[in-house]
N, C-alpha and C positions, 0 to 999 in steps of 0.2 A: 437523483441518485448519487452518492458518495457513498464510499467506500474509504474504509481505514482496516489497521493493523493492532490486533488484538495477540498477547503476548502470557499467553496460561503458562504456569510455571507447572502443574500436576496433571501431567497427561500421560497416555501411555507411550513406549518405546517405537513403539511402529506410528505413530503421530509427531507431525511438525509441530513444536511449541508453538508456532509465529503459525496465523490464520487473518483469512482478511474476509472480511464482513460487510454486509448493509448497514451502514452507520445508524439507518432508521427504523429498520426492521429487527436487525440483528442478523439476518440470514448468513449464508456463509456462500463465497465464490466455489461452486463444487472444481472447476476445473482450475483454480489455481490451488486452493488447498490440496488433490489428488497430484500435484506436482511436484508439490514442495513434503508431504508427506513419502513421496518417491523417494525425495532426495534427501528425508530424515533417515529412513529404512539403508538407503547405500553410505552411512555415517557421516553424512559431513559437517565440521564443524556447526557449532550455533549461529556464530558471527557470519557465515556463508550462506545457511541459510535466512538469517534477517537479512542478508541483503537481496539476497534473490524477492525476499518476500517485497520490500521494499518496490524494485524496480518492477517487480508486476504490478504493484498497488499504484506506482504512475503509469505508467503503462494504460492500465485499466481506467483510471480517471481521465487521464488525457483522451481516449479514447474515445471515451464517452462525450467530452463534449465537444470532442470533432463533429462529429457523428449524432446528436442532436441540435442543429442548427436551429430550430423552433425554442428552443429553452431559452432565454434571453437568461432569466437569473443564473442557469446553472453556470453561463459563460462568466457572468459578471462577479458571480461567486466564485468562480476557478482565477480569472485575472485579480481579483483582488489577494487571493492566494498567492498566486505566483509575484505577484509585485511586493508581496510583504516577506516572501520567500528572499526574492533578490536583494531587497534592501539589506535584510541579518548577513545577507553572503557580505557583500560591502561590507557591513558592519564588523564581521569577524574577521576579514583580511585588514584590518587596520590592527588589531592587536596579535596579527599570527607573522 
């Protein structure tokens, strides 16, 4: 299971543009969406909430593959993530 950040631009006003999904299914995280949906309804900025959605969506992944210890892939597929994550970090503090 993975989960990403899906970013509708024609939604309605009491909905977070930013939703986070089954990458595979499509399904939708009801209790992170019902969060960030809150915290569209009390105005906050866009950019505040992609980032909240953001740190749920690690949050939630990391999570996960704490927490399935049996999944070899999904470990090996989250470390190959994260190691290609930190290399671009390296990479962009050389030109910042």
């Amino acid at each position: 299971m993975i989960f990403h950040l899906v970013h509708h631009h024609s939604i309605g006003p009491a909905q977070s543009p930013f939703r986070i999904v089954e990458r595979e299914t499509g399904h939708e995280v009801v209790w992170i969406n019902r969060f960030l949906d809150r915290e569209c309804v009390r105005r906050l900025a866009e950019t505040t909430l992609r980032s909240y959605a953001l740190d749920l969506l690690h949050f939630l992944n990391d999570w996960l593959v704490r927490h399935i210890q049996g999944e070899d892939l999904a470990y090996a597929e989250y470390s190959a993530r994260r190691k290609e994550r930190s290399m671009l970090g390296r990479f962009f503090k050389l030109f910042t």
